[in-house]
N, C-alpha and C positions, 0 to 999 in steps of 0.2 A: 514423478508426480508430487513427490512433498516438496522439491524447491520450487515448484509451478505455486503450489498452493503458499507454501509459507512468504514467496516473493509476492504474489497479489494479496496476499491478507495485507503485510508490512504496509507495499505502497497503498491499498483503500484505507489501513489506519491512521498513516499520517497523512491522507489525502482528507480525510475525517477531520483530522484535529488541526490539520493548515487552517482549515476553512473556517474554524472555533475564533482563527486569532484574531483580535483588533489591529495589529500592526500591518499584517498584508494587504495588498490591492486582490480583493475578491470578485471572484466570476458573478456575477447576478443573471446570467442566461440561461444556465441550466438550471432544471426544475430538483434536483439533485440538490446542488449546492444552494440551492434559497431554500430548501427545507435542513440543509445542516446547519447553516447558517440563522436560522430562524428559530431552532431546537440544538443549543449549544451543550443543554449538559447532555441529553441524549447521542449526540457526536461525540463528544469526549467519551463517553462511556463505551459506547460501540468501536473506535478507534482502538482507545485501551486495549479491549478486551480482542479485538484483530490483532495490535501487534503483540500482546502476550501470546495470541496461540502459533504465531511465528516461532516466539522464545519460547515454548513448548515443544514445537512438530518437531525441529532440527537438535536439540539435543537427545531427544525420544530414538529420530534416527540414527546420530553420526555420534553421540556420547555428548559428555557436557562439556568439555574443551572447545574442540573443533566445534559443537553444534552451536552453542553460543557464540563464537566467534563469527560461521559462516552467519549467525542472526546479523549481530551487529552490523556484518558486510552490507548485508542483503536490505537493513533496515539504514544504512546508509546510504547506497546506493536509492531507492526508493524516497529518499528525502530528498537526494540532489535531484531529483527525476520530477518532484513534484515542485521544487522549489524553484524550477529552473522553467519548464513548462505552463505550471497553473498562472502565472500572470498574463502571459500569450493566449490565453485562453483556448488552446490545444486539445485538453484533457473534455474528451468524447467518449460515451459508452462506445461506442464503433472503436475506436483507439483503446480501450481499453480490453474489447472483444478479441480486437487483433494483437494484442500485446498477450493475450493469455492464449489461444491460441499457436503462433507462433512459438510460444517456450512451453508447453504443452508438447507439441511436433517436437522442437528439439532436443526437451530431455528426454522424449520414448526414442530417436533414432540414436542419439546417441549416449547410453545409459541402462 
């Protein structure tokens, strides 16, 4: 349950603060992204403070070696995810129910 939770903080925090940047091509269809987009320090702020409690959960669990590490992995992965997706305009609550979901299921069956 904590790499369920620390992987969906990671990716909504820089999916937060993609949507901050003047240089992407931004979504304006979801009612989501036109209000982070439209309240940019409050995005930054909320992002921040999701991908810190990533860099919090997983050292808490695994130590500060490995848990930092699996962050950066984690908060890696979630950047290519978002980086790679959000211009497709992809990224749907629905897609993100079934993306938490699904690794929800997998870390309980196996773990």
């Amino acid at each position: 349950m904590i790499y369920t939770l620390s992987f969906i903080s990671s990716f909504s925090g820089f999916f937060m603060l993609y949507n901050t940047s003047r240089k992407a091509r931004l979504s304006s269809t979801g009612t989501f992204e036109k209000w982070l987009q439209a309240n940019p320090a409050m995005a930054r702020l909320a992002g921040g403070l999701l991908i810190l409690a990533a860099f919090l959960l997983l050292p808490a669990k695994m130590g500060i070696g490995v848990g930092f590490l699996t962050a950066f992995l984690l908060l890696m992965t979630a950047a290519s995810l978002v980086i790679i997706i959000a211009p497709m305009q992809y990224i749907r609550l629905r897609h993100i129910v079934l993306l938490v979901a699904g690794t929800f299921l997998l870390e309980y069956l196996f773990l």
